[in-house]
DSSP file (Angstrom, degrees, kcal/mol; ACC not computed):
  #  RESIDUE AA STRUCTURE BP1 BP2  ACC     N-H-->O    O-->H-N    N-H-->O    O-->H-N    TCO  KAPPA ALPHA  PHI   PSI    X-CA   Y-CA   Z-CA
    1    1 A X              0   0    0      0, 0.0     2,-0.2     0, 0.0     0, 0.0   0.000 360.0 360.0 360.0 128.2    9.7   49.7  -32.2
    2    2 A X        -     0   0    0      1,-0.1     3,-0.1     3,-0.0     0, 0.0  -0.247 360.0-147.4 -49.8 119.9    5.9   50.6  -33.1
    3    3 A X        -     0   0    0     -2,-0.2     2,-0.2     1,-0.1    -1,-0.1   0.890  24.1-155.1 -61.0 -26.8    3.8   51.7  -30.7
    4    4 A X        -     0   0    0     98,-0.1     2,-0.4   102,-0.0   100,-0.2  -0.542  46.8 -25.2  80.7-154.2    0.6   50.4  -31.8
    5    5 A X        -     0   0    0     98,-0.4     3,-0.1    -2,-0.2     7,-0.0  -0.798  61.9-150.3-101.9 129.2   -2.5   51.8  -31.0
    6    6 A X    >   -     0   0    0     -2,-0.4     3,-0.5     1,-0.2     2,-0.4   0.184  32.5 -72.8-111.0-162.3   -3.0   53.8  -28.1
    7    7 A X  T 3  S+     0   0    0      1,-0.2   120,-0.2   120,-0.1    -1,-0.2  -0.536 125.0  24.6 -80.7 129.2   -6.1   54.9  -25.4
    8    8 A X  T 3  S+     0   0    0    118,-2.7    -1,-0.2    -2,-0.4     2,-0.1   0.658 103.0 104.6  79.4  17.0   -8.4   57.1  -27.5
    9    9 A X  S <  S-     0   0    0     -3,-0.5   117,-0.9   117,-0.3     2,-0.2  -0.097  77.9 -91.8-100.7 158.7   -7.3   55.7  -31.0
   10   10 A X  B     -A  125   0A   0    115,-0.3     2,-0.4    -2,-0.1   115,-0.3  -0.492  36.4-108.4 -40.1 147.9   -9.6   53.2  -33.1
   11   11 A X        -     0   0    0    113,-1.7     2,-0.5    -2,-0.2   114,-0.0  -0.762  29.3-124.3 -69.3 129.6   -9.4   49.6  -32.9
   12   12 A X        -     0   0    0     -2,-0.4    14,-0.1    88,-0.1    91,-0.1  -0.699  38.6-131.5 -74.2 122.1   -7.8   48.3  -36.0
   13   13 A X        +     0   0    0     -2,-0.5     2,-0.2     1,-0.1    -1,-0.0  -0.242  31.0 179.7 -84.5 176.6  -10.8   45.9  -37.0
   14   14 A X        -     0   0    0      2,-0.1     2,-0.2    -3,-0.0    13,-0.2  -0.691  30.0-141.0-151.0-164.2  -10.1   42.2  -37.9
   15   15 A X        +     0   0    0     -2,-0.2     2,-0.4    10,-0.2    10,-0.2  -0.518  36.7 160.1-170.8 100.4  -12.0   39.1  -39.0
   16   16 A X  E     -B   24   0B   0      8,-4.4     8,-2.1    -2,-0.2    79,-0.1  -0.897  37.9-118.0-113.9 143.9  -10.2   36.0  -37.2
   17   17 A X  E     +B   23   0B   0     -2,-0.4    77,-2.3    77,-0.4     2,-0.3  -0.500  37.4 172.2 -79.2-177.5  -12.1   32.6  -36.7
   18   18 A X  E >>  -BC  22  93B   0      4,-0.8     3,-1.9     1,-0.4     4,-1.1  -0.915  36.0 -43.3-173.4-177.5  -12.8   31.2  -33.3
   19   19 A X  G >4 S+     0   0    0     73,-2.3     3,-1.1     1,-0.3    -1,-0.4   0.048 103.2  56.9 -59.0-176.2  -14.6   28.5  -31.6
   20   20 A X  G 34 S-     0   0    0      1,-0.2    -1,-0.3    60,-0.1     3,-0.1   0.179 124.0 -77.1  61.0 -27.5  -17.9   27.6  -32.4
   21   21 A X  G <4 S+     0   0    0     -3,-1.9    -1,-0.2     1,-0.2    -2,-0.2   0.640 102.4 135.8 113.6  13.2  -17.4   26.8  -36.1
   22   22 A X  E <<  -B   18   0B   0     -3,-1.1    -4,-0.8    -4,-1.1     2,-0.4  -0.318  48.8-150.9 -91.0 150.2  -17.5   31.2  -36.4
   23   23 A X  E     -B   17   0B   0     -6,-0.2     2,-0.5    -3,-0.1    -6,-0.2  -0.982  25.7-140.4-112.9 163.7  -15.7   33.7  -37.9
   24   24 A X  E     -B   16   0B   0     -8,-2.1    -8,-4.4    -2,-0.4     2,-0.4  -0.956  20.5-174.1-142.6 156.3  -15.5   37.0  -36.3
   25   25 A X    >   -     0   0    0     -2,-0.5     3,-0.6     1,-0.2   -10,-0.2  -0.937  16.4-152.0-120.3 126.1  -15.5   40.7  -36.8
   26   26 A X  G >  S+     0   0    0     -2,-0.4     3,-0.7     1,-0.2    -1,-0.2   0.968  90.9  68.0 -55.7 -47.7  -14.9   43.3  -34.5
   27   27 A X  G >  S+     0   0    0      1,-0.3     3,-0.7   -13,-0.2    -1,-0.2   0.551  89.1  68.8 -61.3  -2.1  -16.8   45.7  -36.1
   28   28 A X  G <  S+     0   0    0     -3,-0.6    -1,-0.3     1,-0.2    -3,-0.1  -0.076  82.7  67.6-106.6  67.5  -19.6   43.9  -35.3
   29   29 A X  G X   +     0   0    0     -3,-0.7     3,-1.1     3,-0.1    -1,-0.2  -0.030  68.1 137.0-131.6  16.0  -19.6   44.4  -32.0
   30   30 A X  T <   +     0   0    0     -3,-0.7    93,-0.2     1,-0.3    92,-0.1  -0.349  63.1  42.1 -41.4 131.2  -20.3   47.8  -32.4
   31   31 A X  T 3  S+     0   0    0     91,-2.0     2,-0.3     1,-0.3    -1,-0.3   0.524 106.2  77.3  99.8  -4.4  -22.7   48.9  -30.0
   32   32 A X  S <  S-     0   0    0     -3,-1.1    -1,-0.3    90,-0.3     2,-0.2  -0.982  85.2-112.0-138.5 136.6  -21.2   46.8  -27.3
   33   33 A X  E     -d   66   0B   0     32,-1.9    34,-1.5    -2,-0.3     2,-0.5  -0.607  37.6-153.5 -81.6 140.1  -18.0   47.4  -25.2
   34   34 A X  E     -d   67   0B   0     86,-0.3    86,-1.4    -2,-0.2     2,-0.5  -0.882  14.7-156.0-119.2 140.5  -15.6   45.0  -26.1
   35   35 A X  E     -dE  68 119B   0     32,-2.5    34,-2.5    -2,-0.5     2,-0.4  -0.922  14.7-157.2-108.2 136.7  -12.7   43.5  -23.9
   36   36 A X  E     -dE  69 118B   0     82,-1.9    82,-4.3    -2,-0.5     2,-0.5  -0.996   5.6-160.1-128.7 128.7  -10.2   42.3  -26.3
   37   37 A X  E     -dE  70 117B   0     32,-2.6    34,-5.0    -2,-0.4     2,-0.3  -0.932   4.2-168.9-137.8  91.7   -7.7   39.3  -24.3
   38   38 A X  E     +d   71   0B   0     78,-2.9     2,-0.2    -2,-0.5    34,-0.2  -0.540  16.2 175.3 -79.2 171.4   -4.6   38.9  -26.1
   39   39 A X        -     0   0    0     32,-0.9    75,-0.1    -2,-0.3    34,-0.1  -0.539  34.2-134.4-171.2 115.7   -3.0   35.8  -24.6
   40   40 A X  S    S-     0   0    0     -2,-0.2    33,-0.7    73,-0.2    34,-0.3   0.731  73.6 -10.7 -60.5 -60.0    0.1   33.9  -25.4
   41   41 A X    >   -     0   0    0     32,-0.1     3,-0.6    31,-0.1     2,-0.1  -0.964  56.0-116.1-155.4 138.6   -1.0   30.3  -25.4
   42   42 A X  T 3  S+     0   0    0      1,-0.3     3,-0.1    -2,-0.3     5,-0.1  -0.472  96.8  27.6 -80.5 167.9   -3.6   27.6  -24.6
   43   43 A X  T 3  S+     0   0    0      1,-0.2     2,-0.3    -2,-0.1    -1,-0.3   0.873  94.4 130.9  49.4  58.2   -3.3   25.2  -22.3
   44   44 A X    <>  -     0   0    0     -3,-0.6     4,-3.1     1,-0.1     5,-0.3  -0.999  60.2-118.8-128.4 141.4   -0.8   27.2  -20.3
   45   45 A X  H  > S+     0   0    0     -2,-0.3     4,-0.8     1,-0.3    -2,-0.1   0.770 111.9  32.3 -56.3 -27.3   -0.6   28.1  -16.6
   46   46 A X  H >> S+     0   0    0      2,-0.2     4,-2.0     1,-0.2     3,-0.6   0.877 124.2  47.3 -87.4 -44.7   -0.9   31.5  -16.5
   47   47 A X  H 3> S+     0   0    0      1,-0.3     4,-2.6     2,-0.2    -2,-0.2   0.880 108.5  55.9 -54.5 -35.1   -3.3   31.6  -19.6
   48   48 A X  H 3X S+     0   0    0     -4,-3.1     4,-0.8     2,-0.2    -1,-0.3   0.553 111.8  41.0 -92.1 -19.7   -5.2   29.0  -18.3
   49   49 A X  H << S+     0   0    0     -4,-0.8     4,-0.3    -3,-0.6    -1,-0.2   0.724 114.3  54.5 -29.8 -59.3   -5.9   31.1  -14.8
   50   50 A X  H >< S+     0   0    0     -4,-2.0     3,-2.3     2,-0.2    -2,-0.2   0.974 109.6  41.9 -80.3 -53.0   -6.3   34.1  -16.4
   51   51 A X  H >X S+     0   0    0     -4,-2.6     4,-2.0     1,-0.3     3,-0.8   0.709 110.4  55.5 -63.4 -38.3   -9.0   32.9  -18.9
   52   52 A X  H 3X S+     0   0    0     -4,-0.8     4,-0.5     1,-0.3    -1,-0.3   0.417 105.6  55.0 -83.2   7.5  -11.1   30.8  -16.3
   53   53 A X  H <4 S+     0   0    0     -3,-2.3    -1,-0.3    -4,-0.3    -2,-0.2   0.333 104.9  51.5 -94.7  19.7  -11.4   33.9  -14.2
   54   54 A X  H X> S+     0   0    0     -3,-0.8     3,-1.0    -4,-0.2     4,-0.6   0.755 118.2  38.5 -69.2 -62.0  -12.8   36.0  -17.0
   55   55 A X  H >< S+     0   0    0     -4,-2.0     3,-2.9     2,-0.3     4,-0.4   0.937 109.2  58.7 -65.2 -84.5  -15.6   33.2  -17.7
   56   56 A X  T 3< S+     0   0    0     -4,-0.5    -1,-0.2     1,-0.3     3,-0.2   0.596 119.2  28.9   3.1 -50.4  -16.0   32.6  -14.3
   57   57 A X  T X> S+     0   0    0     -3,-1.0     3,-5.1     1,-0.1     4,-0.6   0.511  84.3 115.8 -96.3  -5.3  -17.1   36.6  -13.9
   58   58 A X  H <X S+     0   0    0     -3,-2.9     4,-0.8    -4,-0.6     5,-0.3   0.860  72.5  62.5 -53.4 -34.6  -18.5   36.5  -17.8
   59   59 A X  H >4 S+     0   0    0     -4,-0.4     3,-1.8    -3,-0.2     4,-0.4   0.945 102.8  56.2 -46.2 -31.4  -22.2   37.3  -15.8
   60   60 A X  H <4 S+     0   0    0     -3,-5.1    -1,-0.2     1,-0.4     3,-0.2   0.950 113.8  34.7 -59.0 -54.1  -20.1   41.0  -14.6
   61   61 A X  H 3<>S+     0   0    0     -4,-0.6     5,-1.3     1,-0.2    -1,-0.4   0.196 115.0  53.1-102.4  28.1  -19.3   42.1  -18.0
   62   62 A X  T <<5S+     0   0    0     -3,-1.8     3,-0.4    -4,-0.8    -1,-0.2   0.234 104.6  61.7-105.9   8.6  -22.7   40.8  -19.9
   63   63 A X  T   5S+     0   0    0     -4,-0.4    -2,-0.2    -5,-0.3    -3,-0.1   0.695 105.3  42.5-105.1 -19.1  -24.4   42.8  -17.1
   64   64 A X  T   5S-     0   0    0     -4,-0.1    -1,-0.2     2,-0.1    88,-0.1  -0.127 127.3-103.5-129.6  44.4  -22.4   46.5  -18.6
   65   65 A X  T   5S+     0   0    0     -3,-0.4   -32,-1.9     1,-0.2     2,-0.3   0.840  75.9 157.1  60.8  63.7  -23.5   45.0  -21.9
   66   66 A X  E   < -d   33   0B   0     -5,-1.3     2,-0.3   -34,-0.2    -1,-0.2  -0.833  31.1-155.7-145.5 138.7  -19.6   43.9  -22.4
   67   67 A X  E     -d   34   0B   0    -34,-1.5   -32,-2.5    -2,-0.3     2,-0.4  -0.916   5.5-148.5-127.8 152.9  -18.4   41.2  -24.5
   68   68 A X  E     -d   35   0B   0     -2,-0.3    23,-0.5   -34,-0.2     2,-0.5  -0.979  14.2-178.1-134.4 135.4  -15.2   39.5  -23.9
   69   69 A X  E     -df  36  91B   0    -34,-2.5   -32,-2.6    -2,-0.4     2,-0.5  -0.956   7.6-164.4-132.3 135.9  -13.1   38.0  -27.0
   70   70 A X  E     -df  37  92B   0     21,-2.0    23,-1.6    -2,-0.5     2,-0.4  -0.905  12.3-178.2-109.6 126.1   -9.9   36.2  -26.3
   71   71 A X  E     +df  38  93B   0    -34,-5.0   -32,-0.9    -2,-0.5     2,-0.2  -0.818   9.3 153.5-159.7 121.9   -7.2   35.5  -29.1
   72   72 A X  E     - f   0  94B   0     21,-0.7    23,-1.3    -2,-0.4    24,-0.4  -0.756  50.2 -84.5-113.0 163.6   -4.1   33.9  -29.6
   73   73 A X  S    S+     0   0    0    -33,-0.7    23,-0.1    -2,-0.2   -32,-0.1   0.902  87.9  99.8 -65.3 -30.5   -1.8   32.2  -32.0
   74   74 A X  S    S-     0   0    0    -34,-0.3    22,-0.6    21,-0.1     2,-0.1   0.404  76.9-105.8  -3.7 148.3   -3.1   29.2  -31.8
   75   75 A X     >  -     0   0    0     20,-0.1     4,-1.3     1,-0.1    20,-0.1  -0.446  24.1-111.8-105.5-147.3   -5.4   27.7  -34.2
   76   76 A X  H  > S+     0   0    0      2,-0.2     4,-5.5     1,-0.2     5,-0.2   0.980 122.1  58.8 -66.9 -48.8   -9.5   26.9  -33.9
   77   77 A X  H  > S+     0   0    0      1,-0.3     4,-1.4     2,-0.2    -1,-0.2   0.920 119.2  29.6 -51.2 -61.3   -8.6   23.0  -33.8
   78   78 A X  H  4 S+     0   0    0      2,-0.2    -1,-0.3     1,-0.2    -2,-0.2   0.834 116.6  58.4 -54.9 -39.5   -6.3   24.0  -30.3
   79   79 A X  H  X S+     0   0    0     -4,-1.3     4,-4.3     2,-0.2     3,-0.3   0.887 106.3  56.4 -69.2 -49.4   -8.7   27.0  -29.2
   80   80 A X  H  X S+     0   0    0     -4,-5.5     4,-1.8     1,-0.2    -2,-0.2   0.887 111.5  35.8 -61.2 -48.0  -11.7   24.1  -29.1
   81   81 A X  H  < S+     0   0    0     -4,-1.4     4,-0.3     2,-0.2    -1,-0.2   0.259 112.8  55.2 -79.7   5.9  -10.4   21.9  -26.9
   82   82 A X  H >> S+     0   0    0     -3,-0.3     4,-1.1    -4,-0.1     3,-0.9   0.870 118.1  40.0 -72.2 -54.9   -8.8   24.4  -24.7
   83   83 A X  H >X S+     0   0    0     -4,-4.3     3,-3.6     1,-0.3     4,-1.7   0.882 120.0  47.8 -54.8 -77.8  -12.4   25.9  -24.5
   84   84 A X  H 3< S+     0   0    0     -4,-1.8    -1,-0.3     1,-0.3    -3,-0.2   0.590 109.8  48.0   6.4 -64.9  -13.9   22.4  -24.3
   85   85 A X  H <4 S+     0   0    0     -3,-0.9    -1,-0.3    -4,-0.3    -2,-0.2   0.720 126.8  30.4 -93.5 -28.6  -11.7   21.1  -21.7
   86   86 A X  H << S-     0   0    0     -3,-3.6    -2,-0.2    -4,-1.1    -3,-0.2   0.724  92.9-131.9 -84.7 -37.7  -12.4   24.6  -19.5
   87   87 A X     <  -     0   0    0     -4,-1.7    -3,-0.2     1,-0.3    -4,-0.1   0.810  34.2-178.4  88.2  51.4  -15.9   25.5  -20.4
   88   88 A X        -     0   0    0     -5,-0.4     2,-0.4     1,-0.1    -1,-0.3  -0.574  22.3-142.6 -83.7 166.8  -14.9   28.9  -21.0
   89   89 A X  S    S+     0   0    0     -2,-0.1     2,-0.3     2,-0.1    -1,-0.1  -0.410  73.6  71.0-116.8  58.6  -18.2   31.1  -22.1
   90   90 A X  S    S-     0   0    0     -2,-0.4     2,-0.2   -23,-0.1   -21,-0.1  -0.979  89.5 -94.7-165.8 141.8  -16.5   33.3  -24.6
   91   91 A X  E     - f   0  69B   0    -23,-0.5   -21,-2.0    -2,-0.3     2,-0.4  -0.372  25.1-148.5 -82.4 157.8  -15.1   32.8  -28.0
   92   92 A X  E     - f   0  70B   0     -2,-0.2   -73,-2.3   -23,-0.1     2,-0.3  -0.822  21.7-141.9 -97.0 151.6  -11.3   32.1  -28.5
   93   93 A X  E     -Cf  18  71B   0    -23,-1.6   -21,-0.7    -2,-0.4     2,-0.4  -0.729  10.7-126.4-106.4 157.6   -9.8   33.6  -32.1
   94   94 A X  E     + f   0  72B   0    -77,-2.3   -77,-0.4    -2,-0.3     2,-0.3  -0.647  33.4 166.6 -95.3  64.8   -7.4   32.1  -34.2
   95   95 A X    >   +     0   0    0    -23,-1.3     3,-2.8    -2,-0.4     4,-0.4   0.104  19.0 152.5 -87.8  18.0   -4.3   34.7  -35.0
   96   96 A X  T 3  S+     0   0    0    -22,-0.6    -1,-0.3   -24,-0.4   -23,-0.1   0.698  75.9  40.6 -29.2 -52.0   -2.2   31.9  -36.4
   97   97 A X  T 3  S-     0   0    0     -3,-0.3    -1,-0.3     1,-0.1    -2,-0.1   0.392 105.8-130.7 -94.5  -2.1   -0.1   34.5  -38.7
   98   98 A X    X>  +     0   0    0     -3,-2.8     4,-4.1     1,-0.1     3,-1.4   0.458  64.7 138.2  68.9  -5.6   -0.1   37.1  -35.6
   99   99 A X  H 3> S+     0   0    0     -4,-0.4     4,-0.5     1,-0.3     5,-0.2   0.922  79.7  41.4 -34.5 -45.3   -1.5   40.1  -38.2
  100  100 A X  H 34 S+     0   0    0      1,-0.2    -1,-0.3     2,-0.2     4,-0.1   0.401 114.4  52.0 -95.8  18.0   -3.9   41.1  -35.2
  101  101 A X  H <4>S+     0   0    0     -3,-1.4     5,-2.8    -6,-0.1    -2,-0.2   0.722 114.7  42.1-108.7 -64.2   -1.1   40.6  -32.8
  102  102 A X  H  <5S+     0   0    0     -4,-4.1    -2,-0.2     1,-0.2    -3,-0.1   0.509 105.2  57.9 -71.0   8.9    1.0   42.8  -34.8
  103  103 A X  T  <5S+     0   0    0     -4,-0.5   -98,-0.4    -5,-0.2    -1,-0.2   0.763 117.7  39.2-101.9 -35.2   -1.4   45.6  -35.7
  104  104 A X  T   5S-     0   0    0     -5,-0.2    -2,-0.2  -100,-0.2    -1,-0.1   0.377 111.4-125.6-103.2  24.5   -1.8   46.1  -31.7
  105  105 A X  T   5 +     0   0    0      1,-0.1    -3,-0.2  -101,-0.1    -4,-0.1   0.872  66.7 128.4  34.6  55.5    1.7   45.5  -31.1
  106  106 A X      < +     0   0    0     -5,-2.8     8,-4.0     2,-0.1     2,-0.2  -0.078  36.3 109.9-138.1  64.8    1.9   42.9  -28.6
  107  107 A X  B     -H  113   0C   0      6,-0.2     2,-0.3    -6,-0.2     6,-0.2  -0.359  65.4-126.6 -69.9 179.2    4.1   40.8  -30.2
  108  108 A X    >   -     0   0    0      4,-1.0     3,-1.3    -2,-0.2     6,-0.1  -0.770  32.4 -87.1-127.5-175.7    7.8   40.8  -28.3
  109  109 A X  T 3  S+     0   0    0      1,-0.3    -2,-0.0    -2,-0.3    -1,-0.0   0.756 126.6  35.8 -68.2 -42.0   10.7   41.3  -28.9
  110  110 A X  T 3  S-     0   0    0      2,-0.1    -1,-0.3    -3,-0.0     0, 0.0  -0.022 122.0 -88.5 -91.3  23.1   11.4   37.4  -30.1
  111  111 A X  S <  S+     0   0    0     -3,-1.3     2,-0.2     1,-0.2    -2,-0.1   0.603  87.0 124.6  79.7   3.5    8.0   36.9  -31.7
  112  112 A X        -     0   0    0      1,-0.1    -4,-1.0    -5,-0.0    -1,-0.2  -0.641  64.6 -94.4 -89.8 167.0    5.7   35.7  -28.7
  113  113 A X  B     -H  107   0C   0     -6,-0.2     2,-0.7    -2,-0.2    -6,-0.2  -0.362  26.0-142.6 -63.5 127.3    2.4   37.3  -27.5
  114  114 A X        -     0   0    0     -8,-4.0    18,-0.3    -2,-0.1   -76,-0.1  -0.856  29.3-111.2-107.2 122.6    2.5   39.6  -24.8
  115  115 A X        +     0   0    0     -2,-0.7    17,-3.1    16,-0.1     2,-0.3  -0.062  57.6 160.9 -52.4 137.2   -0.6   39.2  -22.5
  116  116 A X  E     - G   0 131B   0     15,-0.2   -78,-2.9    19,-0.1     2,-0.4  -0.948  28.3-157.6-142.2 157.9   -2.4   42.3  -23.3
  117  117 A X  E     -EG  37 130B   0     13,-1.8    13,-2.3    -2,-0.3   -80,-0.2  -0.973   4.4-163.0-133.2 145.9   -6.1   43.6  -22.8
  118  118 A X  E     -EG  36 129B   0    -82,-4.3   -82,-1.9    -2,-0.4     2,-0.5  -0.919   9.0-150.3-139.5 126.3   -8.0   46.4  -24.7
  119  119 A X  E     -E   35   0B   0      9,-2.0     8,-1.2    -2,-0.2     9,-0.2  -0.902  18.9-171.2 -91.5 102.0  -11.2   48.0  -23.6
  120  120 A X  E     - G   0 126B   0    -86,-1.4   -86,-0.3    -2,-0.5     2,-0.2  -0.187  11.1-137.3 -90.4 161.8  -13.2   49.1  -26.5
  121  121 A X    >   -     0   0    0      4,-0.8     3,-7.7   -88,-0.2   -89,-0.2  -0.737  43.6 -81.2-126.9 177.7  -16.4   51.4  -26.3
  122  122 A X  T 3  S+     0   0    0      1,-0.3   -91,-2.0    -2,-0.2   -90,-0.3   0.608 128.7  42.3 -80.5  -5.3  -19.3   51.0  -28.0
  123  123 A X  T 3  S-     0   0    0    -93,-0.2    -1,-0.3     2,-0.1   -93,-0.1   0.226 121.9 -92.0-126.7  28.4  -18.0   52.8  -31.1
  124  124 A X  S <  S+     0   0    0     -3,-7.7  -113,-1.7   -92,-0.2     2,-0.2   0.512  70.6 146.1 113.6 -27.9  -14.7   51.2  -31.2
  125  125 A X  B     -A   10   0A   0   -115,-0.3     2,-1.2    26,-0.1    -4,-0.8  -0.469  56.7-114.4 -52.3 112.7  -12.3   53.2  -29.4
  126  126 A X  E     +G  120   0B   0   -117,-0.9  -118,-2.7  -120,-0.2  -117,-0.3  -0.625  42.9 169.5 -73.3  97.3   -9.6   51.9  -27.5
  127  127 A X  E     +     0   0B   0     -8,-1.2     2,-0.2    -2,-1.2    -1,-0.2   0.283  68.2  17.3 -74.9  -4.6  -10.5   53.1  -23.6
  128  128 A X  E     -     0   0B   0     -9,-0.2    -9,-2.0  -122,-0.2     2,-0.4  -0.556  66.3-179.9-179.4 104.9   -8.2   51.2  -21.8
  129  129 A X  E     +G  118   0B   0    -11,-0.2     2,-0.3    -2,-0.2   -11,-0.2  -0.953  10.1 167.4-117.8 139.7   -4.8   49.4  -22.8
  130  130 A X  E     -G  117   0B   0    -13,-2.3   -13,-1.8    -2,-0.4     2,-0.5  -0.959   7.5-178.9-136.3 123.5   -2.3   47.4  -20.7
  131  131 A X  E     -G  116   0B   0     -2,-0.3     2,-0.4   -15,-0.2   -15,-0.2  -0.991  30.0-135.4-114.9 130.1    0.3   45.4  -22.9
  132  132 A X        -     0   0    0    -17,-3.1     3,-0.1    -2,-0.5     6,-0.0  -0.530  12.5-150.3 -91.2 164.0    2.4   43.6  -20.3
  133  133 A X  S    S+     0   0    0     -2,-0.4     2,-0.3     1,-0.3    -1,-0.1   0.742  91.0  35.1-103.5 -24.0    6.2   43.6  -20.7
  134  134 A X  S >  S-     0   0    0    -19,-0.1     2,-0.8     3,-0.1     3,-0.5  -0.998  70.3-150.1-130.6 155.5    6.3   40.1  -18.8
  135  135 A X  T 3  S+     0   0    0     -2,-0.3   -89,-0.1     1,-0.3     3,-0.1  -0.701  73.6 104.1-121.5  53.1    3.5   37.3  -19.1
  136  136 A X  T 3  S+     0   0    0     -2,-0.8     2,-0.4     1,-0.2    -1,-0.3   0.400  86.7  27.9-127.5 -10.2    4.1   36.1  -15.8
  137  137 A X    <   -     0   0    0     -3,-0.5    -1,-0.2   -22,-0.1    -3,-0.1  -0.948  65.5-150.7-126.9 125.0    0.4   38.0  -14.4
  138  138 A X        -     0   0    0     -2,-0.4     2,-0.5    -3,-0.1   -21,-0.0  -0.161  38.9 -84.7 -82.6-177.5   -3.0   39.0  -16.3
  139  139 A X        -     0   0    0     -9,-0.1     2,-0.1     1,-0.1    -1,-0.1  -0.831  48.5-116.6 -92.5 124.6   -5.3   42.0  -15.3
  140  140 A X    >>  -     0   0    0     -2,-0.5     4,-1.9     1,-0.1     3,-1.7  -0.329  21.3-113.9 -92.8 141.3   -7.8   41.2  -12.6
  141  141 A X  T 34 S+     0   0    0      1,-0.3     4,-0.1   -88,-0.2    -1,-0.1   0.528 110.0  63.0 -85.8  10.4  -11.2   41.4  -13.3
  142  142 A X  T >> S+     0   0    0      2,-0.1     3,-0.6     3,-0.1     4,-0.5   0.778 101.2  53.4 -43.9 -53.5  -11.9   44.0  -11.2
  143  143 A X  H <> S+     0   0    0     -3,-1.7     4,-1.9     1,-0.3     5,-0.4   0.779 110.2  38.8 -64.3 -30.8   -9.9   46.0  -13.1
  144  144 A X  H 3< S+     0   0    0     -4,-1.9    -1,-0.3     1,-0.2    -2,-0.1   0.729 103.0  71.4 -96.7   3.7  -11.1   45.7  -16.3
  145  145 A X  H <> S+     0   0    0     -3,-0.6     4,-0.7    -5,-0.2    -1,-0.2   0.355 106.0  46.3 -62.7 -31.3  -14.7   45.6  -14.8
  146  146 A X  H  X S+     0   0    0     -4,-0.5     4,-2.3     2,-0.1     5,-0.3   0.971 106.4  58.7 -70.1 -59.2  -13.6   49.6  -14.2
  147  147 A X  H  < S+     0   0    0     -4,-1.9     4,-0.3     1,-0.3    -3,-0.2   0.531 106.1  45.0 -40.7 -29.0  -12.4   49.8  -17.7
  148  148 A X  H >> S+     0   0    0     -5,-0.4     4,-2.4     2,-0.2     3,-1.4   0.919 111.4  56.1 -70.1 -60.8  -15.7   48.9  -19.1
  149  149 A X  H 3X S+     0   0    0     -4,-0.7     4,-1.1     1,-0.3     5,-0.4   0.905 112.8  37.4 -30.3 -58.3  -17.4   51.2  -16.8
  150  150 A X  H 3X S+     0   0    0     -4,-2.3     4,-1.2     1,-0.2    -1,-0.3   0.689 112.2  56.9 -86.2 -10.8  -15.6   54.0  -17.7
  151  151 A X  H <> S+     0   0    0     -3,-1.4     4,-1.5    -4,-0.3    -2,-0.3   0.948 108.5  58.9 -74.9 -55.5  -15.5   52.9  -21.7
  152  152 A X  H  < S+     0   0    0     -4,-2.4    -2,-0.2     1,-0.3    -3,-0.2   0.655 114.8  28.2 -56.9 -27.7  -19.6   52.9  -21.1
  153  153 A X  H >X S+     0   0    0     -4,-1.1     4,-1.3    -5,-0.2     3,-0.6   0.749 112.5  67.3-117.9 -22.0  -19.9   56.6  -20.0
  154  154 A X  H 3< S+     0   0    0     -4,-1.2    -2,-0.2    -5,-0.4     3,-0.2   0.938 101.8  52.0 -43.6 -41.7  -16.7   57.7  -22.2
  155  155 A X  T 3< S+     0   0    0     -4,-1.5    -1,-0.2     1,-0.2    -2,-0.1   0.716  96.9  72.9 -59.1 -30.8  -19.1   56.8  -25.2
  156  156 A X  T <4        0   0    0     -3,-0.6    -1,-0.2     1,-0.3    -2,-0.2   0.987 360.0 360.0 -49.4 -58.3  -21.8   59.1  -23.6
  157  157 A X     <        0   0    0     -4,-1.3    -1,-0.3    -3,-0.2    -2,-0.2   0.673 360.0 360.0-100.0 360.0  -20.1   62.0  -24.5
């Protein structure tokens, strides 16, 4: 089984659409520390927890110049009216074919998402990974409020 890409590694960059009518590129968010929010499924409990306590906090990580991008298989049509129906303040991506799923290895073992976060620094750099091995908790935004932190002065040097 691949490992995928590891803490101090590049992010493999991508170009997924997402809410908003967008596409997006990681690599332009260079210059910004990026939290990247794998996530199995919309409209699911756990997903649906985890994602409105990221928007909830979104002020935390726009305050240590932090962007947060959330992406699942799903597509936009499903991503919009999750967002819609939550008001989360972040875009959702569209992985339908699980190419950015598989390039950071958290697919499983049967083909589903495993909730995962990666904390990128400003030049790209994976700072901080958790792929979980069950999808039954997400990463608290505390934590990953450290993980920025420390992505922000890792980029320093």
């Amino acid at each position: 089984m691949p490992v995928g890409p590891s803490v101090g590694e590049a992010a493999p960059d991508f170009t997924l659409p997402g809410t908003g009518g967008a596409e997006y590129t990681l690599s332009d968010y260079r210059g910004q520390v990026v939290v990247l929010v794998f996530y199995p499924g919309d409209n699911t409990p756990v997903c649906t927890v985890q994602l409105t306590a990221y928007s909830r906090d979104i002020a935390q990580f726009s305050n240590l110049d932090a962007v947060v991008l959330a992406v699942s298989p799903q597509d936009v049509d499903s991503h919009e009216a999750f967002s819609a129906d939550h008001g989360f303040t972040f875009p959702l991506l569209a992985d339908v074919d699980k190419a950015v799923a598989k390039a950071y290895n958290v697919v499983g073992p049967i083909g589903f998402y495993r909730r995962s976060v990666f904390v990128l620094d400003r030049e790209g750099v994976i700072r901080y990974a958790h792929r979980s091995v069950a999808g039954t908790t997400y990463r608290p935004v505390s934590e990953l409020l450290s993980a920025v932190k420390s992505a922000a002065r890792a980029d320093r040097y």
